[in-house]
C-alpha positions as CSV (number, residue, x, y, z in Angstrom):
1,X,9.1,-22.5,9.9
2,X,12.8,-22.2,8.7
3,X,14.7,-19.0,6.6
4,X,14.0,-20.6,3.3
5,X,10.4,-21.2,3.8
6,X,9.9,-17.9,5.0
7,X,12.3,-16.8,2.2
8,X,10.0,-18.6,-0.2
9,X,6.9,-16.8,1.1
10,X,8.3,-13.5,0.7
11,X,9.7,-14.3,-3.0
12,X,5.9,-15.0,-3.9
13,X,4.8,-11.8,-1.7
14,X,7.1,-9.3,-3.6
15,X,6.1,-10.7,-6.8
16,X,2.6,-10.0,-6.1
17,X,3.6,-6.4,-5.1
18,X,5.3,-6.0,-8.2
19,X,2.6,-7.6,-10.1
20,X,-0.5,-5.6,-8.4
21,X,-0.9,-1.3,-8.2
22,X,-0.2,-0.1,-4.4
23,X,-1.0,2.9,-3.1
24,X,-5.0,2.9,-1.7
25,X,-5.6,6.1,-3.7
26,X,-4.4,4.0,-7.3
27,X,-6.8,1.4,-6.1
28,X,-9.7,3.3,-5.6
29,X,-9.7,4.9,-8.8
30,X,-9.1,1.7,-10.6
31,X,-12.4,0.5,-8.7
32,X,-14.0,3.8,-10.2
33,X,-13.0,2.9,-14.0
34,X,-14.1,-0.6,-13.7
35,X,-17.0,0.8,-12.6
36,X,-17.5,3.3,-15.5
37,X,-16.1,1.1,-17.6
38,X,-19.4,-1.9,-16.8
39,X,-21.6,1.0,-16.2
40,X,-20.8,2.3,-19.5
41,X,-20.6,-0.8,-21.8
42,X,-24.1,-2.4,-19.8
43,X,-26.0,0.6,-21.6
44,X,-24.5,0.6,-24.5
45,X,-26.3,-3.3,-25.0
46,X,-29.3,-2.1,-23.8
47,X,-29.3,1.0,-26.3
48,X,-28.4,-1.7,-28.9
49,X,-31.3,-3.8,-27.8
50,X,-33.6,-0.9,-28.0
51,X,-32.7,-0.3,-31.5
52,X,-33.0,-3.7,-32.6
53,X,-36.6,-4.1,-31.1
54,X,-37.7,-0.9,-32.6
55,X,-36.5,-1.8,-35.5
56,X,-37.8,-5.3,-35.4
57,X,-41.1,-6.5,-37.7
58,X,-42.8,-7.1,-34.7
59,X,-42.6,-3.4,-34.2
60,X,-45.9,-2.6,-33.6
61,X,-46.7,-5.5,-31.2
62,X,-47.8,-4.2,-27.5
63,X,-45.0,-6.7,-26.5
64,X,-42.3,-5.1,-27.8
65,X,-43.3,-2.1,-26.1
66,X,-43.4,-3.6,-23.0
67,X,-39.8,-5.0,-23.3
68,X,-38.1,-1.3,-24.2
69,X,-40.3,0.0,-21.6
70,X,-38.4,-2.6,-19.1
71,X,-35.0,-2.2,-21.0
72,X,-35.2,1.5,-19.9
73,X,-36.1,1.3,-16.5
74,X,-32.9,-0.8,-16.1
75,X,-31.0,2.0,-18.2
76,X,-32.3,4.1,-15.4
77,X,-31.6,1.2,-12.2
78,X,-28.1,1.2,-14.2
79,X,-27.3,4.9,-14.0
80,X,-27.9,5.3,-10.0
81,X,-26.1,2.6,-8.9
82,X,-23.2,3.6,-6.6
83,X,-19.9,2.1,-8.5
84,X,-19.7,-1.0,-5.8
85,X,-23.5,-1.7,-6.0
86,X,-23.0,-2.4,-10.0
87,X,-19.9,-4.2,-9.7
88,X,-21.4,-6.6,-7.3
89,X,-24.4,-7.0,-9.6
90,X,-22.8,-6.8,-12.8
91,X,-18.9,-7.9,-12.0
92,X,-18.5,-10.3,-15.8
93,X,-14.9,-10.4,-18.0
94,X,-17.4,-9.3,-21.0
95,X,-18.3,-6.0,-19.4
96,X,-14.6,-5.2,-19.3
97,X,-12.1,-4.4,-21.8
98,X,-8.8,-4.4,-19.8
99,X,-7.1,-3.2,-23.1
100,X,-9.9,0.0,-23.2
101,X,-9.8,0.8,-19.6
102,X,-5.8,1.1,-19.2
103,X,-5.0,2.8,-22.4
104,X,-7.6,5.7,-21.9
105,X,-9.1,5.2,-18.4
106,X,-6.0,4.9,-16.5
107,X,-3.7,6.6,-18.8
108,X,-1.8,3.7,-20.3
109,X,-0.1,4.7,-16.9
110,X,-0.1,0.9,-16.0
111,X,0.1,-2.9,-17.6
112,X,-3.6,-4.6,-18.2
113,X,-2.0,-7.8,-16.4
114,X,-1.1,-5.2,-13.4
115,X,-4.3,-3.9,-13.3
116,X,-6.2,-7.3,-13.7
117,X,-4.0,-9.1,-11.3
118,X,-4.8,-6.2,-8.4
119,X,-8.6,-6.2,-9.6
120,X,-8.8,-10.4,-8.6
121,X,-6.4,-10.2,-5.7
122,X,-7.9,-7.1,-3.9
123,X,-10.4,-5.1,-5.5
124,X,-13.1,-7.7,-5.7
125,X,-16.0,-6.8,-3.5
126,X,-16.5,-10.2,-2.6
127,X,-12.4,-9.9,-1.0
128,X,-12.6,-8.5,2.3
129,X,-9.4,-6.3,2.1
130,X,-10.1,-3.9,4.7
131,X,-11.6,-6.1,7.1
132,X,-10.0,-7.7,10.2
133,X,-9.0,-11.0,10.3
134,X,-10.0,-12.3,13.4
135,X,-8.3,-14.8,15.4
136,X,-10.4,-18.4,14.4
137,X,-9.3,-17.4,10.6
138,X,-5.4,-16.5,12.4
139,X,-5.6,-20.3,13.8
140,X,-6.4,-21.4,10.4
141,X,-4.4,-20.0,8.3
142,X,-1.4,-21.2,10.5
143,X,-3.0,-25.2,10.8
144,X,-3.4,-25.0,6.6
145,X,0.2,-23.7,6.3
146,X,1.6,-26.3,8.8
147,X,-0.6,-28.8,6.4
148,X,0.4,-27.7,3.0
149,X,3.5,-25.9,3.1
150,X,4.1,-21.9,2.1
151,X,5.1,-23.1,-1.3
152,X,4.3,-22.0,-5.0
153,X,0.5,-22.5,-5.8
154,X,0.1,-24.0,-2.5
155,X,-1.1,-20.5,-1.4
156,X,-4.2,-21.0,-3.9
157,X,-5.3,-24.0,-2.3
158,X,-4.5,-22.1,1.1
159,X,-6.9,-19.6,-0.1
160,X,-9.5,-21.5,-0.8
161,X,-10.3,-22.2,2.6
162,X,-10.9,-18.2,2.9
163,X,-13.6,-17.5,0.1
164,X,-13.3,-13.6,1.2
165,X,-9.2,-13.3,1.2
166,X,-7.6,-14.1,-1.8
167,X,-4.2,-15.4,-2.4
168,X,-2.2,-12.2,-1.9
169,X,-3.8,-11.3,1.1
170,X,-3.4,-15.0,2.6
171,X,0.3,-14.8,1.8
172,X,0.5,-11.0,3.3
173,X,-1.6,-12.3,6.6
174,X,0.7,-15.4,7.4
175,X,3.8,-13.0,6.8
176,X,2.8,-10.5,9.3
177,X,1.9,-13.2,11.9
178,X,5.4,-14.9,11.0
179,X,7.3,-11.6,11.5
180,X,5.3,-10.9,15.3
181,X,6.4,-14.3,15.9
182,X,10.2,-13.7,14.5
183,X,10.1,-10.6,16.6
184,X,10.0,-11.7,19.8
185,X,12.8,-14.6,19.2
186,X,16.3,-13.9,20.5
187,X,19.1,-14.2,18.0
188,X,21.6,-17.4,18.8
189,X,25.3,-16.9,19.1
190,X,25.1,-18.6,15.0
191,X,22.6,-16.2,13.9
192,X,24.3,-13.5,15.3
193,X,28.2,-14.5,13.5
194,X,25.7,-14.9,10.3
195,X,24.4,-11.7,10.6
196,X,27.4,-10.1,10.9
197,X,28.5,-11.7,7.9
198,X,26.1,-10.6,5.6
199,X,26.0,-7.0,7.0
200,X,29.4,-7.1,5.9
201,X,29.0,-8.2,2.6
202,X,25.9,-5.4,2.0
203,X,27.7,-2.7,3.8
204,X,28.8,0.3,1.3
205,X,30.9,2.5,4.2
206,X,28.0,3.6,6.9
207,X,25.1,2.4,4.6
208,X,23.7,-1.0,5.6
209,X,20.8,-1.9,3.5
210,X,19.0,-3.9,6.1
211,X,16.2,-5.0,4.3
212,X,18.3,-7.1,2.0
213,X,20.2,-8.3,5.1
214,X,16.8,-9.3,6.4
215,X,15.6,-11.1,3.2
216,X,18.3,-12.6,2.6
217,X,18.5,-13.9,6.4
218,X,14.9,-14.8,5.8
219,X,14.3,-12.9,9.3
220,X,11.9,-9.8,9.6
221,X,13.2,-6.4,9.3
222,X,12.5,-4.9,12.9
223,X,14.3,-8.2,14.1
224,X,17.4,-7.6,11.9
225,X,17.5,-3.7,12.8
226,X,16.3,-5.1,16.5
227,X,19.6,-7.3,16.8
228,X,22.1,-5.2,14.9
229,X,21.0,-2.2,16.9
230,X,22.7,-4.3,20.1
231,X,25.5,-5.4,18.7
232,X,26.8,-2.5,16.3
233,X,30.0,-1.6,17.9
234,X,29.6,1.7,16.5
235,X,26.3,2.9,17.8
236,X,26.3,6.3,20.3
237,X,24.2,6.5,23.4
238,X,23.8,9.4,25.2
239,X,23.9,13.1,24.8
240,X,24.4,14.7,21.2
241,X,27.2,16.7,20.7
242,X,27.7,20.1,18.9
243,X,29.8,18.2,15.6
244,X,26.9,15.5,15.6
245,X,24.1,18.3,15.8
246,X,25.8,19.9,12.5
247,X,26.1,17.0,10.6
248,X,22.8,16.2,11.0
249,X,21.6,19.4,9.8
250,X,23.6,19.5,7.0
251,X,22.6,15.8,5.8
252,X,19.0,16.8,6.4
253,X,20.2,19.9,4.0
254,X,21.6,17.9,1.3
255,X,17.8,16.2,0.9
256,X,16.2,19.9,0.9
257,X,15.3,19.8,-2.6
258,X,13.1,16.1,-1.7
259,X,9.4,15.9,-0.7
260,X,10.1,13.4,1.8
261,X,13.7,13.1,4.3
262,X,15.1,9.8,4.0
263,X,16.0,9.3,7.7
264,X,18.0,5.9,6.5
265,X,20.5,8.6,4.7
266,X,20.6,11.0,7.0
267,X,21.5,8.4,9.8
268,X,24.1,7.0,7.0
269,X,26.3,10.2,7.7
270,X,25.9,10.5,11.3
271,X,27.7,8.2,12.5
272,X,26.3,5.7,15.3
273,X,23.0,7.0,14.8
274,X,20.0,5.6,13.6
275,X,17.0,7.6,11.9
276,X,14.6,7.3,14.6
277,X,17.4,9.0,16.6
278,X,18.3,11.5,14.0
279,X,14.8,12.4,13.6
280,X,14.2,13.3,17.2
281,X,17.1,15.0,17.5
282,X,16.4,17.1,14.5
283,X,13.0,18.1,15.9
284,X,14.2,19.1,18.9
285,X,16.8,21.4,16.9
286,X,14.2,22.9,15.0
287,X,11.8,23.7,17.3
288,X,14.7,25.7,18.9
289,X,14.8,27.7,16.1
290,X,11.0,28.2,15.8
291,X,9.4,28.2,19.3
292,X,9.3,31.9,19.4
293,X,5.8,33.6,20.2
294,X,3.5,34.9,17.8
295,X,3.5,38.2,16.3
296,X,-0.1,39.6,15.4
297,X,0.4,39.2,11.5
298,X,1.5,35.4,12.4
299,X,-2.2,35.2,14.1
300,X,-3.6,37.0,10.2
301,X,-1.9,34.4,8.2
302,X,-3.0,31.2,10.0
303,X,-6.1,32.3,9.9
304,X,-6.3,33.4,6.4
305,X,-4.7,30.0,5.7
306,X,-7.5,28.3,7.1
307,X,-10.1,29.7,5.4
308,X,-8.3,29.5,1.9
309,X,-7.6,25.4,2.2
310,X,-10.8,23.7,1.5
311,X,-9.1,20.4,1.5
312,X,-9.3,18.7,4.4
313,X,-5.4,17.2,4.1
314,X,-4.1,20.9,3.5
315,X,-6.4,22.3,6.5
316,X,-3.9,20.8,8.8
317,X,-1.8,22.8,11.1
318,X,1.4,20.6,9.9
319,X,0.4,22.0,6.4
320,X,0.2,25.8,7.6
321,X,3.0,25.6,9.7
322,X,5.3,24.5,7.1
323,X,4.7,28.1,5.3
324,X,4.6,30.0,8.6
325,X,8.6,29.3,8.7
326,X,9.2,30.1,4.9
């Protein structure tokens, strides 16, 4: 497997991402308006065939009866159904308006092809997308890729040899076999010059944007960051210093008004660091700071913390403590 093959398999991989929704959270409630979305246009054609059959000529025929008796018991079968028990009994392109469910089920917050695309590629509940892939289906996948080539709409006739994966998550499985693979090669005295080439092409002062460096080496990411990390003739080892230590806290200032750190910026402006570094050393700073002992209304206020989040993600300590320091 050479750069541009695995640069070819990563073109079609990030156009699937930017086709399909991400997060697990989007998914599942796209799964829950699918769902509402079949459950609620299935009764609306039985209601419509009730109404025709009691309106019918034949209206006073026993028959009849029978089949609006039948109609709504399935009205009823319909209505318990768990939302992944009707969409494997009831999963057709009629039931769903695509148009319907993103303008007023999902907000008009996404595209219908978007939605569609991640609906066939993952959402199916005939695609097995949290299951394991074990290692016969590993061996496989390689053999039909060593066959076919990773090219184009190769990957659809790769994926028909998996009826529960489907293209995307072919694609996505061969990719993080290539990258183990990738990982535990050593770079060649070529590879490294090139490397250092394109680093300097991509570098803006300390930032290096490694994942282009990576793509456009057609290497993984942890290889590239791997490999750099030995040869970067400005990386620091060893003990922190006081001048490092502010920096660092004043870069992690700068982000203070963020949700999240970005550890790739903060180890942008200290020099010869990287952000797994910076990040350690910053909680060792902090917990300086903090690693006093309780005072009795510390003790009140954890507890009354506690009992006030019900949610399960804001019960955690990590949530708690965060308002202990403020």
């Amino acid at each position: 497997m050479n750069s541009q093959s695995l640069q070819n398999i990563r073109r079609m991989i990030q156009r699937e991402e930017k086709a399909r929704l991400s997060s697990k959270e989007i998914l599942k409630k796209l799964m829950k308006n699918v769902a509402q979305e079949i459950r609620q246009n299935k009764l609306n054609q039985f209601n419509k065939t009730i109404e025709i059959l009691q309106t019918s000529k034949h209206r006073q025929s026993s028959l009849v009866d029978q089949q609006i008796e039948l109609i709504k018991k399935l009205i009823e079968e319909i209505k318990i159904l768990s939302d992944r028990d009707l969409i494997k009994k009831e999963n057709s392109d009629d039931l769903i308006d695509w148009t319907n469910l993103v303008q007023t089920r999902m907000n008009n917050e996404y595209t219908n092809e978007s939605c569609l695309h991640a609906w066939q590629q993952i959402c199916l509940p005939t695609i097995y997308y949290d299951q394991n892939w074990s290692s016969q289906e590993d061996q496989l996948l390689r053999n039909l890729v060593e066959t076919f080539g990773p090219y184009g709409n190769n990957w659809n006739l790769i994926a028909s040899h998996f009826p529960q994966r489907s293209t995307y998550l072919c694609a996505n499985r061969f990719m993080f076999l290539e990258n183990n693979r990738l990982n535990k090669l050593k770079f060649s005295n070529d590879e490294i010059n090139q490397l250092k080439q394109v680093i300097q092409e991509y570098r803006n002062e300390n930032y290096i944007p490694l994942n282009k460096v990576a793509y456009e080496l057609g290497c993984s990411l942890s290889s590239v960051r791997r490999e750099w990390r030995n040869i970067d003739p400005n990386v620091r080892r060893g003990q922190w210093n006081r001048n490092e230590d502010n920096i660092l806290l004043e870069s992690v200032f700068k982000q203070s008004n963020r949700q999240k750190i970005n550890w790739n910026l903060v180890a942008s402006d200290v020099t010869g660091r990287s952000k797994t570094k910076c990040f350690q050393r910053y909680l060792i700073l902090t917990k300086r700071t903090t690693n006093k002992p309780f005072q009795p209304f510390d003790d009140q206020f954890v507890l009354q913390q506690h009992q006030i989040k019900n949610d399960k993600k804001q019960k955690k300590f990590s949530s708690i403590s965060k308002e202990t320091q403020t």
